[in-house]
N, C-alpha and C positions, 0 to 999 in steps of 0.2 A: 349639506350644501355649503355651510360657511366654511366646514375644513377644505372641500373641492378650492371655495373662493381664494382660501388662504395659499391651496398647495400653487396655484399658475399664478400668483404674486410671487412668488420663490423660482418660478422658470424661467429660465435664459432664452433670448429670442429662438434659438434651434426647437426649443422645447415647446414656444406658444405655437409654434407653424406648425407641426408635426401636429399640433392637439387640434388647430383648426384646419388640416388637413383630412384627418380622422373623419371632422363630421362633415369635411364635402363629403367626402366618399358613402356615409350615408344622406347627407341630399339631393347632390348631383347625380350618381349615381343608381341613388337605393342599395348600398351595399352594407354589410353586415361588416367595418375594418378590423374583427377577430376572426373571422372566417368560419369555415364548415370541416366537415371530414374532407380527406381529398388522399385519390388512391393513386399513389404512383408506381410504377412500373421496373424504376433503373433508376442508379444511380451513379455521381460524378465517377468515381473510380470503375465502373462498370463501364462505363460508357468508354470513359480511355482506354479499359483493356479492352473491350472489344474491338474497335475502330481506329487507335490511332496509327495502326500502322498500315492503313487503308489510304490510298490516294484519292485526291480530287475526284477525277474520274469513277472509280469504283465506287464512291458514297454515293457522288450524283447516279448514279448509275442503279444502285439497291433502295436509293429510298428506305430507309432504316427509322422508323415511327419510335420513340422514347416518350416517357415521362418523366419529370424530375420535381423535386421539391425543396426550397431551401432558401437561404436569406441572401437577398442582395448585399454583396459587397465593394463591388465597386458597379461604375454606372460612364458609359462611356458618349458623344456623340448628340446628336440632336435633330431635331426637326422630324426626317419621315426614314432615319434610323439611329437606333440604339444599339449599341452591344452592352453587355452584361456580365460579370461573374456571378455566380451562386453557387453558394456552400450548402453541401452537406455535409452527414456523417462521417463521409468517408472520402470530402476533398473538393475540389473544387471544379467548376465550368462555365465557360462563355457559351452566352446564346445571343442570339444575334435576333431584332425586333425590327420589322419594317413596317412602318404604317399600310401601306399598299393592300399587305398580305391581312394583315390583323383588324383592318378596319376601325371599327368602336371598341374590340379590345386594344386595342395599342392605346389606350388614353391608360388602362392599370401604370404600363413600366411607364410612359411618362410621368406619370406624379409619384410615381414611388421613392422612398428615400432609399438612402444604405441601412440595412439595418430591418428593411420590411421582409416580410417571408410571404413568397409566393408558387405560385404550382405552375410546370410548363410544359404546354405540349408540343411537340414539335418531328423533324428532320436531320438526321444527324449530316451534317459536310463540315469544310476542312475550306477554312479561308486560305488569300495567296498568300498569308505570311506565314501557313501550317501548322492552322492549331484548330486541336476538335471541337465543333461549334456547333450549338443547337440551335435551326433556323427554325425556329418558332410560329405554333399558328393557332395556340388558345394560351390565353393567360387565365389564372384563376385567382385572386386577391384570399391570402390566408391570414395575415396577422399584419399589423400597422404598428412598428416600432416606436413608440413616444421617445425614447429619448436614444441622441445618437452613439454610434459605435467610437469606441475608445481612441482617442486620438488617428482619427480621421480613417483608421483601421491598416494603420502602420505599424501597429504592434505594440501592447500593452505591456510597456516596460518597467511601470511603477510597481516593484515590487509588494509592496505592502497592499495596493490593489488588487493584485495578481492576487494572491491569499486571501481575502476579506471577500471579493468577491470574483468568487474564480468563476461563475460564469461569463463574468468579462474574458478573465486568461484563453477559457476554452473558445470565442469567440473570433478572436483576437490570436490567440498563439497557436499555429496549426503545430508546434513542437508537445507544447503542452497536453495539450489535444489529443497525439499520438501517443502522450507518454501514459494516458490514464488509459489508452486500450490495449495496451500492452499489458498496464498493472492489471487487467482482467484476465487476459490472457494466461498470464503466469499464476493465477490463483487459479484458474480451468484446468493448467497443465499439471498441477500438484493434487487439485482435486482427483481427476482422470489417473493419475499415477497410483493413489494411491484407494480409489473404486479398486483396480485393476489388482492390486496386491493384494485383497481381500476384505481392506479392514471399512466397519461399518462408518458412517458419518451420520454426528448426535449432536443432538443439543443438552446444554447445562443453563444452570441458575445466570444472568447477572448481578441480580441483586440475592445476598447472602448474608446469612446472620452469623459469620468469624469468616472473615479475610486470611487465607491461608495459598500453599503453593508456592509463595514466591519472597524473598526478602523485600518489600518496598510499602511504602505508606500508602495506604487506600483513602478512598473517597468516603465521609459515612452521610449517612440522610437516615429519617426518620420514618418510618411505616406509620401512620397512625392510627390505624383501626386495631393494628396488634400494641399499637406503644413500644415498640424497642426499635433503638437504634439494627439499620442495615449499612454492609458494606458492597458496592461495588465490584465486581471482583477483580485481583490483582495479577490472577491468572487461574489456567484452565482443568490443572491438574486434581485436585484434589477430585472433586467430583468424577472426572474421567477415571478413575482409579478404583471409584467405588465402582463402576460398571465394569472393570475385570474381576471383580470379588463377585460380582452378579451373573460371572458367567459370560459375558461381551470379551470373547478374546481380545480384537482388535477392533479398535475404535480410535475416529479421531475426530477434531472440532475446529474449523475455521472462524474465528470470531472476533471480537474484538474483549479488550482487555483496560482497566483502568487504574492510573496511577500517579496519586496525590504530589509528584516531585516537580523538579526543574523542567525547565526546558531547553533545548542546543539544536545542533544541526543534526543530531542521533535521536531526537527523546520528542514527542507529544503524548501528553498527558492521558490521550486514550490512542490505542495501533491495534494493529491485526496480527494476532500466531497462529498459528496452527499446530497443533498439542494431537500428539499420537501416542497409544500405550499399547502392546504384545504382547501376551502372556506368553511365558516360556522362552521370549528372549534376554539375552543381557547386550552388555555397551558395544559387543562386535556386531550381532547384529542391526544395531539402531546404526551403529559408522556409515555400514551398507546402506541401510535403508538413504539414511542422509545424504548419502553421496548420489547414489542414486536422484531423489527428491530434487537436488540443486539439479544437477544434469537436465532432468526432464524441464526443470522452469526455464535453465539457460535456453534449451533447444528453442523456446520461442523467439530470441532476440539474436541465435548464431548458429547455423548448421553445423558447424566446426565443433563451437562450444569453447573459441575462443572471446574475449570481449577486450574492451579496453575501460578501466574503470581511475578517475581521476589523473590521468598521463603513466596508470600501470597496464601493461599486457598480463593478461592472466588467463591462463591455458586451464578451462576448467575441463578440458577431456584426456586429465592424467588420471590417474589414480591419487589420491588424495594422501600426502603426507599423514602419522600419526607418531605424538611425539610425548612423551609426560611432561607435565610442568616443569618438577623439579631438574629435570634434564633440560630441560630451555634456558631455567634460571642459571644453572650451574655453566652451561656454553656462554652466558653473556656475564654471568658476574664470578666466577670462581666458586662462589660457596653451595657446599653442596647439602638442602635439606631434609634430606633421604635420612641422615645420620640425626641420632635421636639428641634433642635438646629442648630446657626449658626456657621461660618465657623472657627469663632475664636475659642469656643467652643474646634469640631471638632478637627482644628488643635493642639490643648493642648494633649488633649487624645492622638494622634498622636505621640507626643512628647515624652508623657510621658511612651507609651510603644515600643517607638525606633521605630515605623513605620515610614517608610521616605514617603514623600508628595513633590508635583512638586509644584511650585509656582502658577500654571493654575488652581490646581484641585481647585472642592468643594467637597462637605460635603459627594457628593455622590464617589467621587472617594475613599476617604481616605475611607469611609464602607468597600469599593471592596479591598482597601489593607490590611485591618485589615483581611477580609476573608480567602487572600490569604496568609499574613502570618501566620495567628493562626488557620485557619481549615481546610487549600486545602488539605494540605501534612496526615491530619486524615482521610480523606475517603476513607478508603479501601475497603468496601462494596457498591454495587453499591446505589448512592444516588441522587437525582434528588434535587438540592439546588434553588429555586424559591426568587419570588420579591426581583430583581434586582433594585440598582437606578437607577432615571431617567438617570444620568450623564453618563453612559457607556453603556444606551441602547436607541439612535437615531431611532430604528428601533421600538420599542416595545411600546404596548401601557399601557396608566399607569394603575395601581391598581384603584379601583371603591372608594377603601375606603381608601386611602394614595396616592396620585399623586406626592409623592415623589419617590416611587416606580414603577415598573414594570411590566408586567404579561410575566417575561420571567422567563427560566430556564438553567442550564447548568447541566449535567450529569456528576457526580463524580467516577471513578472506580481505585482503587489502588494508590490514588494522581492524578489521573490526570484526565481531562476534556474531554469527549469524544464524547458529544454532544451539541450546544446550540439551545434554542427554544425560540419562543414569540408567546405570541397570536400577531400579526400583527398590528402595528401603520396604523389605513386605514383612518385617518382625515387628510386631505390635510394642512391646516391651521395651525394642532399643527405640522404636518411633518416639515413645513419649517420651523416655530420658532424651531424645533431639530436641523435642519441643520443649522440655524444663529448660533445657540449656537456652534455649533462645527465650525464654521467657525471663530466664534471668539476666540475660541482656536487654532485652526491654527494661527491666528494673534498674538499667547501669547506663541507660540514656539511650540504648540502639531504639529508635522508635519505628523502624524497620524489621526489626526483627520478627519470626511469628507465632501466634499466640496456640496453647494447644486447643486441637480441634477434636474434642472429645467422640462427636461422632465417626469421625473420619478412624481416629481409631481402634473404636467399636465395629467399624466394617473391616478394619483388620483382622481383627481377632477371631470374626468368621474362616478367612484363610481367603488369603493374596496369592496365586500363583509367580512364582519369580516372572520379574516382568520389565519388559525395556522400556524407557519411557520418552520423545521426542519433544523440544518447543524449538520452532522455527520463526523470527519475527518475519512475519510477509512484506512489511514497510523497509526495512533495511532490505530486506534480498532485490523487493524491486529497485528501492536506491542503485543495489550495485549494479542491475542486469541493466539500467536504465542510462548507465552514467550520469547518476544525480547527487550534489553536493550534500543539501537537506533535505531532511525526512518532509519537510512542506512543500517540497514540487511532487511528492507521491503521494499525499495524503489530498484530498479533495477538499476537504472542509477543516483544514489546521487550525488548531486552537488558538486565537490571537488574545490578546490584552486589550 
């Protein structure tokens, strides 16, 4: 009772009214201001498509009986009429209150704020200024808002609010709003896509005893009934892998993923992939499959499968460019590193076009930086960039005819990286010698690098079928199909400070 006392010491007049509004409504009343279940019928979007292109006459006319449910947000008018918006799911609606008609109900929408949620029954018509209105002729009191709607419900513009607590944003930004039922959408459209190709959908560990699958620093916590340090996992793969060794052809996993780094307008610290593996395919068939995959998400946001993303038009119903690295590198810088050299070599070139190098890398890293500074930020058409070095791909296996290289890929669209792929490292032997190597860059300061995963190559050794492998970030694809700057207008619950 003293913290009650203390919290309406700390309330702004909007806030004590609202709180001694609450308990007329159970005195005066008798009413319950959280309300009960309450069954509705329709809703605002429902209701526009069905009637608004119905005239005056014709509503009056059908008497068209609706239900609706949803929060006041604006509040119009007085005395013995009201009109109304209320929002639902799926948009908004005026309804229109006359005391006349509602009797001792019409005392609800009087004393209601913006911001209460209540239930309507009513009358569909079409005022003289032409907009579809529910003439109303039961109200039913569901929820009593204590505290009011964000700047007077003009639109919650304070960004760092918007993120901290986005059910304000969803409240407040019907753009917002839209843009999370889309982000649903497009993980239905990929799910459905890929039910339909055959491949099963599984679940894996999140918490794991060696962080593996992926270059990046993990989260660790401590198990204590077992005592050993776990990791969070950094990505999907590994375990996915073991379930082709078990006979699960195709399988894939929608989930979320965690990782100990930075943060930007590209990067929270936990996001959503989607991780797919095929036995018997290699990197032409994952291309397809990928191509395909964007396609069907696009289809949610453009029949065409055109979009516009950042002031780019980008026509994703081509066929998807495919291009090798070192061939990208070589169109934008002259030097071509197909042709064999060592590390000194390498690092000169490095030098001499200001690309910076860690003291760990070799010959294959510094390619991958040259990439990223001189052709990432050029792809703006979607492009599938193949033969990867060995040195940044532990998981992939090598080229037939360069084993300096890779049989992976990463998918380029407007700058940025939206997919990576490998035909599948399934040799036990060359596995571990990947995993020495990266282990001995951890010893050389990469604390990125990953550690070897004893079992995972024990389940090799049983026999990997060759196998294509797919990771799509979900949080970047909807950024793009979305037209969204940062990964925190897509993610609902972004990680703040």
């Amino acid at each position: 009772m003293t913290e009650e006392k203390n919290n309406i010491k700390e309330m702004n007049d909007q806030m004590r009214v609202r709180r001694q509004k609450m308990q007329a409504l159970r005195d005066d009343l008798g009413l319950d201001p959280f309300g009960n279940r309450f069954e509705y019928k329709n809703t605002a979007k429902e209701i526009h498509e069905n009637f608004d292109h119905k005239s005056i006459d014709v509503l009056a006319e059908e008497q068209n009986k609706v239900s609706i449910a949803g929060r006041l947000i604006s509040k119009r008018g007085a005395g013995k009429i009201i009109f109304s918006d209320v929002k639902d799911a799926t948009g908004t609606i005026q309804i229109y209150a006359k005391r006349d008609d509602l009797e001792d109900n019409y005392v609800l929408i009087k004393r209601a704020d913006l911001g209460d949620i209540l239930g309507f029954e009513g009358t569909v018509m079409r005022t003289e200024a032409g907009e579809t209105t529910i003439l109303v002729e039961k109200i039913t009191w569901l929820t009593k808002a204590l505290r009011p709607l964000p700047d007077k419900y003009h639109g919650l513009s304070d960004v760092d609010t918007r993120y901290r607590k986005r059910y304000l944003d969803l409240i407040a930004n019907q753009e917002s709003f839209n843009k999370f039922v889309t982000r649903s959408k497009i993980i239905s459209a990929i799910r459905d896509y890929m039910n339909n190709d055959g491949f099963l959908e599984v679940e894996t560990p999140i918490l794991q005893t060696s962080a593996g699958g992926a270059a990046a620093r993990p989260f660790i916590t401590h198990h204590n009934a077992l005592d050993i340090d776990m990791y969070m996992r950094i990505a999907l793969e590994l375990h996915l892998k073991r379930l082709i060794v078990g006979g699960m052809e195709r399988v894939y996993e929608i989930g979320r993923v965690f990782r100990n780094e930075g943060m930007d307008a590209k990067h929270n610290p936990e996001f959503t992939v989607m991780e797919s593996y095929a036995a018997y395919w290699d990197l032409n068939d994952v291309m397809t499959q990928t191509e395909n995959i964007i396609k069907a998400a696009a289809k949610v946001v453009s029949d065409d499968l055109k979009i516009i993303y950042q002031g780019n038009e980008i026509d994703l119903n081509t066929k998807f460019k495919r291009a090798k690295m070192t061939d990208l590198i070589q169109e934008k810088t002259g030097i071509d590193f197909t042709k064999e050299m060592d590390l000194e070599k390498a690092r000169q070139l490095a030098d001499q076009n200001n690309v910076k190098y860690e003291p760990y890398w070799g010959v294959g890293h510094i390619i991958n930086e040259f990439f990223e500074d001189f052709v990432e930020d050029t792809l703006v058409n979607p492009t599938f960039v193949y033969s990867y070095p060995i040195e940044v791909s532990p998981l992939a296996k090598k080229e037939n005819d360069d084993p300096r290289f890779t049989q992976r890929f990463e998918l380029y669209i407007a700058g940025s990286e939206y997919g990576n792929a490998f035909t599948e490292l399934n040799d036990p032997i060359d596995q571990r010698e990947r995993f020495e190597a990266q282990a001995a860059e951890k010893e050389n300061g990469n604390d990125e690098a990953e550690n070897i995963d004893e079992d995972f190559i024990e389940a090799l050794e049983h026999g990997m079928p060759p196998t294509g492998g797919l990771g799509i970030g979900i949080d970047r694809l909807v950024m793009l199909l979305t037209d969204s700057s940062t990964i925190r207008d897509v993610v609902l619950f972004p990680t703040m400070k």
